[in-house]
C-alpha positions, 0 to 999 in steps of 0.5 A: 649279417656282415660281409659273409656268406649268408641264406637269409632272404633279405626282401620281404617281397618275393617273386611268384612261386609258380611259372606262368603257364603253370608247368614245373617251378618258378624260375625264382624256385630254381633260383633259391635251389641253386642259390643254396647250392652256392652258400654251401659251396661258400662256406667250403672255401670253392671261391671260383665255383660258388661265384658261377653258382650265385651268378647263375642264380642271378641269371634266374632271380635278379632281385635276389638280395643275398646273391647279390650280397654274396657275389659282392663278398667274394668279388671283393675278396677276390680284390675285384670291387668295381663288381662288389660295388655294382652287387652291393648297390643293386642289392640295396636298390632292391633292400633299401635301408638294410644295415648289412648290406650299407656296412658292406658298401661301405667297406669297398668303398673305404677300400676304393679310397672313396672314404667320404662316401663310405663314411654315409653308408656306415652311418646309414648302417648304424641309424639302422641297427645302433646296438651292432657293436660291428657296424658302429666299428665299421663307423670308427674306422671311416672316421678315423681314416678321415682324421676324425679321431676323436669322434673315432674313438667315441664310436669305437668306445660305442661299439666296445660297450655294444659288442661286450654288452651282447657276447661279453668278452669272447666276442672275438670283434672286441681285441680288434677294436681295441687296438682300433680305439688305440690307434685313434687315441695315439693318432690323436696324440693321446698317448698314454691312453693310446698305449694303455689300450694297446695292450689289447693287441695282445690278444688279437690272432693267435701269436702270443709270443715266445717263451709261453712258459714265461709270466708276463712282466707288469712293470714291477721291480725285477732282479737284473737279467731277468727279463726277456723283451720280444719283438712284435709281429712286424719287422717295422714295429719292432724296430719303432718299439725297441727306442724304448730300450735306453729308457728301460736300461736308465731303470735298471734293467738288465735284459735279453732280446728275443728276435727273428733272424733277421732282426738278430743280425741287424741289431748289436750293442744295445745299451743294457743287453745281455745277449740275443736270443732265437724269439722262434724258440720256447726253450729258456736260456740257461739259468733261465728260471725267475724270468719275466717276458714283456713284448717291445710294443708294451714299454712305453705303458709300462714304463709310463713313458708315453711321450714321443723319446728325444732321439738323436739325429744320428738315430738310436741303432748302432751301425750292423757289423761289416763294411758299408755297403756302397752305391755304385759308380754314376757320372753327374751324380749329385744326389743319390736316393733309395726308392723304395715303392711297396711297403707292407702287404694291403698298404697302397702306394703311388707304384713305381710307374708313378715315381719315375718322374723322379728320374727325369730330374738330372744328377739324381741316381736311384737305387731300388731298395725292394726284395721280393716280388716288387723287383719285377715291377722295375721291368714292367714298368720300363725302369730297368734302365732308369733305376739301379736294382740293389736288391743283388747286394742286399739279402737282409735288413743288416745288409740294408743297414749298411748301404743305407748310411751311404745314400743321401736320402730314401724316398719311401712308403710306409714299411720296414725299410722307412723305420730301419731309415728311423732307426739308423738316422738316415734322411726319409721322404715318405710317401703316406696316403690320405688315411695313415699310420698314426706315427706320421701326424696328418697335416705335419710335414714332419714325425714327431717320433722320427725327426729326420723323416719329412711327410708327403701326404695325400691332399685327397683319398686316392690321389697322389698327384699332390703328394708327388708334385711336392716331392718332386719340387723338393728333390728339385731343390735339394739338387740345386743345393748340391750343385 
């Protein structure tokens, strides 16, 4: 049993079954009656109801393990894991020893940023069932997130051969971590077996990308244009993956480019295009038959190109169409820097309320770069007044993209915005925490896929007063310099 709902009793010691005086059920009987009242509530989607339902077999049965873990399963789901810790911990107090309920301590611990005490659950979990490829992936991950890749990508591979081994290929655990293993292996700097094993993405979800018609191209000569090249699920992804079409067009290669709208109204003149198209389309461009389609994420593997390219200072995107778009007036200005403080749903950065310190330093104007729902945060957190919201002057990423080349830098968190910085060459200060994305090296200060991007990481899991202090110095100085 992992992190899900369950019916099986984890203690082999249960409580009498008769009250002590004899006279109807046990409380621990009413218990199980409601407690299997609240799987089936469960397992129906009613969140709200099957929490009241485990917290009133509770009430009647404390020691009842699978509440315990049940309630921890939603608690957490529900983004409450102070709760889920304390039902997971009473839960093992009580099952000492059991491996789904350590797996599952573990994970809110990992999502508390307590990545060091995660770590001793996961282990605790696999010395107590070492077959369950899950466990041992639970284990890859708390690895990886304290850059231990190598041994990550050893329990991954583990868990890979356990997981095949029980179920075969239809274990629906085994594409997720593959594309877990891949991104050890390209943390680690092994690139070409990184890439190789990302291909695995392919099969994770349910997107298989447009055109579903089209073959697969594998690498194979073609005959110019006939090849369609699609974007990957993130907009930022995309934007990192398409560096590799000047590699493509230097083969030969002529191609279309299948992109959401966004995308499509950001990118032009790309070196060996032959036109844009509609990626949410299934219908073939005209003369579309003898076309091959190949995802932007499965270049560099297919054209064995696994080292970081060589890209220009001035970054591989040509300028969007238009007028630049320019930051508004501000007296004293020396600098004037784009702050960006939530990036892609689940990543966790300092908040906005943590970056103000930044406003504090004299001759700095910032722009807020968010859309969306952030732009509250510029109120709640008091800000109004101290940061220029931008987001009326921008509805797209080409919008974006022709205010960005007008700043002197963006301070940010991993996102769309800090690859579109990548991609235009524009100067990135980019907020990572302890366990980043595998582009942004631990212990370098610098990206070798983006060469204008300067890291400031987290000294430790959760705490970004060293990352912020070193920020904060630097903006010092870069002030000075402008003086």
């Amino acid at each position: 049993m992992g992190d899900g709902p369950g019916r099986r009793r984890l203690t082999a010691a249960p409580s009498g079954e008769v009250s002590p005086d004899g006279q109807g059920p046990s409380p621990d009987l009413e218990a199980e009656r409601i407690f299997t009242r609240a799987v089936e509530v469960h397992k129906s989607g009613r969140v709200v109801e099957a929490v009241r339902h485990y917290a009133d077999a509770l009430a009647r049965d404390p020691g009842h393990v699978q509440a315990l873990n049940n309630l921890g399963v939603l608690l957490r789901g529900q983004g409450k894991q102070a709760a889920a810790e304390a039902c997971y911990r009473r839960a093992l107090a009580l099952a000492p020893g059991n491996a789904s309920l350590s797996n599952n301590l573990g994970n809110v611990l990992r999502e508390r940023g307590r990545l060091r005490e995660a770590l001793s659950h996961y282990l605790s979990a696999v010395e107590a069932c070492p077959e369950d490829g899950a466990l041992l992936g639970g284990l890859g991950r708390a690895l990886a997130d304290l850059g231990r890749y190598d041994d990550a990508v050893a329990a991954y591979r583990c868990a890979l051969e356990r997981s095949k081994r029980r179920r075969g290929e239809i274990d629906r655990e085994v594409p997720r971590l593959e594309v877990e293993l891949a991104t050890s292996l390209l943390a680690a700097g092994r690139w070409a077996e990184g890439f190789e094993a990302l291909e695995a993405r392919r099969r994770l979800g349910a997107r298989r990308g447009p055109f579903r018609d089209l073959p697969s191209w594998q690498g194979e000569a073609l005959p110019s244009g006939s090849l369609v090249v699609y974007g990957e699920p993130a907009p930022g992804d995309t934007l990192f993956f398409l560096r590799w079409l000047p590699a493509l067009a230097e083969r030969g290669f002529r191609y279309r480019l299948a992109l959401p709208p966004e995308l499509r109204r950001l990118i032009r003149e790309l070196p060996g295009c032959l036109g844009l198209l509609d990626e949410r389309s299934d219908a073939l461009p005209a003369g579309g038959s003898g076309l091959f389609k190949v995802a932007a994420g499965s270049l560099p593997h297919l054209l064995e190109l696994s080292e970081p390219p060589q890209m220009p200072a001035a970054g591989w995107l040509p300028l969007p169409e238009g007028p630049r778009l320019l930051p508004p007036a501000y007296p004293g200005r020396r600098l004037t820097v784009g702050l960006v403080w939530s990036g892609r749903e689940g990543e966790r950065g300092p908040g906005l309320e943590r970056l103000l310190a930044l406003a504090g330093l004299p001759g700095l104007q910032l722009l807020a770069l968010q859309k969306g729902s952030a732009v509250a945060d510029l109120v709640t957190a008091g800000a109004a007044g101290l940061v220029h919201d931008m987001s009326p002057s921008f509805g797209s990423l080409a919008d974006l993209g022709r205010l960005l080349p007008s700043l002197d830098l963006v301070v940010a968190v991993e996102g769309p915005i800090a690859h579109l910085c990548g991609a235009l060459g524009v100067p990135c200060w980019l907020l990572l925490p302890y366990a980043g994305d595998w582009r942004f090296p631990r212990g370098a200060a610098r990206s070798p896929w983006y060469p204008r991007h300067r890291l400031f990481r987290q000294r430790e899991p959760g705490v970004w007063d060293g990352a912020l202090e070193a920020l904060l110095a630097a903006l010092d100085s870069r002030l000075k310099e402008a003086s």
